[in-house]
N, C-alpha and C positions, 0 to 999 in steps of 0.2 A: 406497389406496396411501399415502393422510398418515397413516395410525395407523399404517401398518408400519413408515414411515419413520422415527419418532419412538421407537421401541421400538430402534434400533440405537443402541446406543452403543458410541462410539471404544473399537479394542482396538489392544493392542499391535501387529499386523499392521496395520491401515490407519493407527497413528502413524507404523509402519515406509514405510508407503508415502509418504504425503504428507512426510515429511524423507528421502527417498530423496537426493533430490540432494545435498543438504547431508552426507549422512554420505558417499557418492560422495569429492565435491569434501576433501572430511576426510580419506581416505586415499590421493588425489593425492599430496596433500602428503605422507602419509607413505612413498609406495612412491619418489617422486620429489624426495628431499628433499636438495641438495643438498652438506650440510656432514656427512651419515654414508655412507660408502662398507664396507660390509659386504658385500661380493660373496663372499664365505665361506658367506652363510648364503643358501640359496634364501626368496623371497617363495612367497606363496600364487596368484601372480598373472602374467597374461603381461603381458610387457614386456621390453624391451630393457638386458638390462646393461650395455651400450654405449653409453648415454644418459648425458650427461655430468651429469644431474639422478639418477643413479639410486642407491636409495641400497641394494637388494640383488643378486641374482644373480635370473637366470629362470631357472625348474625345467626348462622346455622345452628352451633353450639346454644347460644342466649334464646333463641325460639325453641330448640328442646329443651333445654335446662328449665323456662318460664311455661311450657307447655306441662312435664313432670308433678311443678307447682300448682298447675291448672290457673296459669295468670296468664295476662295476654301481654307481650312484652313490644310495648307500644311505639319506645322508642327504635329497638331494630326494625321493626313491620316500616315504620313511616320512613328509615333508611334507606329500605330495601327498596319502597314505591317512589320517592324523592328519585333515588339514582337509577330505577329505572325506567320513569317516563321520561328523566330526562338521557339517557345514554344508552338504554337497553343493553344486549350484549355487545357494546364494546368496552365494558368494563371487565367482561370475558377475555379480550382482545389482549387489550393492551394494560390491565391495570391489578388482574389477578396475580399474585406470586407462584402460586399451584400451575394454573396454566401456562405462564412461562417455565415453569421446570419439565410439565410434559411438552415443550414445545424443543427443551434444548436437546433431550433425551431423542426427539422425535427426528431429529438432525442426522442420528447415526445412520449409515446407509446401509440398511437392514429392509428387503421390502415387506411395503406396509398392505394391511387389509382394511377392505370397506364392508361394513356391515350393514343390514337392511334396516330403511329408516325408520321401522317399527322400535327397532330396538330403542331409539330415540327417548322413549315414553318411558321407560325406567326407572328415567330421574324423577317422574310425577307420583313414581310407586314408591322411592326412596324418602321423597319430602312430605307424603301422605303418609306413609308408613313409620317410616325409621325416627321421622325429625317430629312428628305431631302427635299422632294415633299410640305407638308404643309408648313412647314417655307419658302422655295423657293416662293409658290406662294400667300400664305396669310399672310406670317410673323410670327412673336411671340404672335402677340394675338389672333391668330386663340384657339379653347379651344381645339384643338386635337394637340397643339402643345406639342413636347414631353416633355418638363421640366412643363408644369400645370398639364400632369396626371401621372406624373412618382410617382410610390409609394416609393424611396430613396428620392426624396426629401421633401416627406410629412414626412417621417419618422425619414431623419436626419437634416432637413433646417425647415417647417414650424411648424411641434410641438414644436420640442426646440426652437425657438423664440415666439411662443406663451407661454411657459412657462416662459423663462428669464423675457418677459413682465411681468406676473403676478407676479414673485416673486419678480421685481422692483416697482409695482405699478402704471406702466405705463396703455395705453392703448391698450388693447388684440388684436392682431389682429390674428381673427380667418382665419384654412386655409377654400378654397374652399370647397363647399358642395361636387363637384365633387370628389376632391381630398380624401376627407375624407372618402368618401364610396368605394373607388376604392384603400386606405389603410386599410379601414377593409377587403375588399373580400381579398384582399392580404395574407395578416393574420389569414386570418382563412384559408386560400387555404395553406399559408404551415403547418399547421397538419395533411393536409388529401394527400399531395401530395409533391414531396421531389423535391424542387429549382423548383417551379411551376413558379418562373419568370423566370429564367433559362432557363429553359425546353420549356414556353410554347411565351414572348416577347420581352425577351433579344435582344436588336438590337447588344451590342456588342460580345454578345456568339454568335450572328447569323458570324458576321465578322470574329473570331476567328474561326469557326468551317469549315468554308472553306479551313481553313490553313491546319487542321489536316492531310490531302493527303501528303503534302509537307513539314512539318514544319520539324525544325532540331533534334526536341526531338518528338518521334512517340513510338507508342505501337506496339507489334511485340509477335508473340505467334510461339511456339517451336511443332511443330504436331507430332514430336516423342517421347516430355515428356506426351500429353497430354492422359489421361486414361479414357475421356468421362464419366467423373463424374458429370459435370451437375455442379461442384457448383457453378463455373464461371455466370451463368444463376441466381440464386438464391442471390449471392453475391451482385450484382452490384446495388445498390439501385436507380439506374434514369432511369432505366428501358433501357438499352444497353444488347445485346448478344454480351458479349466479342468475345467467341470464331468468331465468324461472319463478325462482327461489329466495327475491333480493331483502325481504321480510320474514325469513323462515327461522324458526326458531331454534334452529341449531345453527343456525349464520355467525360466529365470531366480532364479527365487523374488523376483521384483521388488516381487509380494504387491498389485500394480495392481489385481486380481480382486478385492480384498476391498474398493477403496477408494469402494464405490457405493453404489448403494441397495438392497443385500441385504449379510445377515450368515453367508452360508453355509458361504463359505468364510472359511479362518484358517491362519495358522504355527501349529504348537505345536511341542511338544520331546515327547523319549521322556518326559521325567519328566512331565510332562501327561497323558500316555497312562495315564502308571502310576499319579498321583492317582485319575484317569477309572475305570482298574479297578477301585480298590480301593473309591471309591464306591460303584461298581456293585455288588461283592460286598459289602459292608457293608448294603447297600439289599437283599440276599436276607434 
């Protein structure tokens, strides 16, 4: 096992993994940045426009809001297919501000449960439902529309205005009772369960996670480095079997799987792919 060990050297995929947080923590800043308000242009990411840090528009919110309308909001749609042919979910990974917060929460050592991967599908009933269908036929004030029960915008639009109230002296305006119980389950569900919105009604991890089959950055595992250690299985904390699984649409691209002591698996990009062929035929 020491002479295998010593043959792996650091690649761009477990650089990616081990400065995960730090590039995380990097576009915090920039989705929630707050001296640029550009709410014209959709992010790649879910979050609340309504956050007084925010410094674009959520594609989720702007597909219900232009759905309500019965418009087709052309330019989030072509955002949402732009960033994900080209990166699928690892904009879940590494570039969401939501999924870093259930990620840092997810930290506590509290053990955590895995749920059956049925559940998965939720988010396709959430983005069919809540994000399209609802606001199509009853509008924004239907109460299952998606921005009254979304737990991001209870957490980054109606607390912090209920606060700035109070510490102005204004009058509070409290958020809904709904909202407020469906931000505690929220909260308490990431202790016991790792990006349980993620995971379980993410309309836009559901749309990104389509991509993964095709996107231009994909995960790719090596069957002659691999020694069926098992710890690929043990590693991956959102409950994915990499070796299995390395295009599955709940995969993060967190790229955790590469960060150990096998080189089997790796990110590449299509142009990797296409060096790799042309080797190969070069090599006939």
């Amino acid at each position: 096992m020491a002479s295998m060990t010593n043959k792996i050297r650091p690649t761009l995929s477990s650089w990616l993994a081990r400065w995960r947080w730090s590039i995380q923590s990097f576009f915090v800043v920039v989705w929630l940045f707050p001296f640029i308000r550009l709410h014209s242009i959709c992010s790649p990411v879910f979050h609340c426009y309504a956050c007084p840090l925010a410094a674009f528009a959520c594609p989720i919110g702007v597909i219900a809001q232009f759905s309500a309308l019965h418009l087709i909001p052309f330019l989030a749609i072509g955002t949402l297919i732009a960033m994900g042919a080209l990166l699928g979910t690892f904009i879940c990974g590494y570039v969401c501000p939501f999924g870093f917060l259930q990620d840092l929460v997810g930290k506590i050592p509290v053990r955590k449960f895995h749920l059956p991967r049925w559940t998965g599908y939720f988010r396709y009933v959430v983005l069919i439902g809540l994000v399209i269908m609802i606001p199509f036929f009853f509008s924004e004030k239907h109460p299952l529309f998606i921005c009254r029960v979304c737990p991001a915008g209870a957490l980054e639009a109606s607390v912090p205005l209920a606060v700035q109230q109070a510490i102005a002296g204004q009058a509070v305006t409290l958020p809904n009772a709904v909202k407020m119980v469906i931000l505690t389950l929220f909260l308490l569900a990431m202790l016991v369960k790792m990006r349980p919105w993620c995971r379980l009604f993410c309309p836009l991890g559901a749309i990104f996670g389509l991509f993964n089959r095709f996107s231009a950055v994909y995960m790719k595992v090596d069957r002659s480095k691999c020694h069926a250690c098992h710890q690929c299985q043990t590693k991956c904390r959102y409950g994915v079997v990499p070796g299995e699984e390395l295009q599955s649409t709940d995969c993060v691209r967190c790229m955790e799987c590469v960060d150990f002591r096998c080189n089997a698996f790796s990110g590449t990009t299509v142009l990797s792919r296409k060096k790799e062929e042309k080797g190969d035929s070069s090599g006939e």
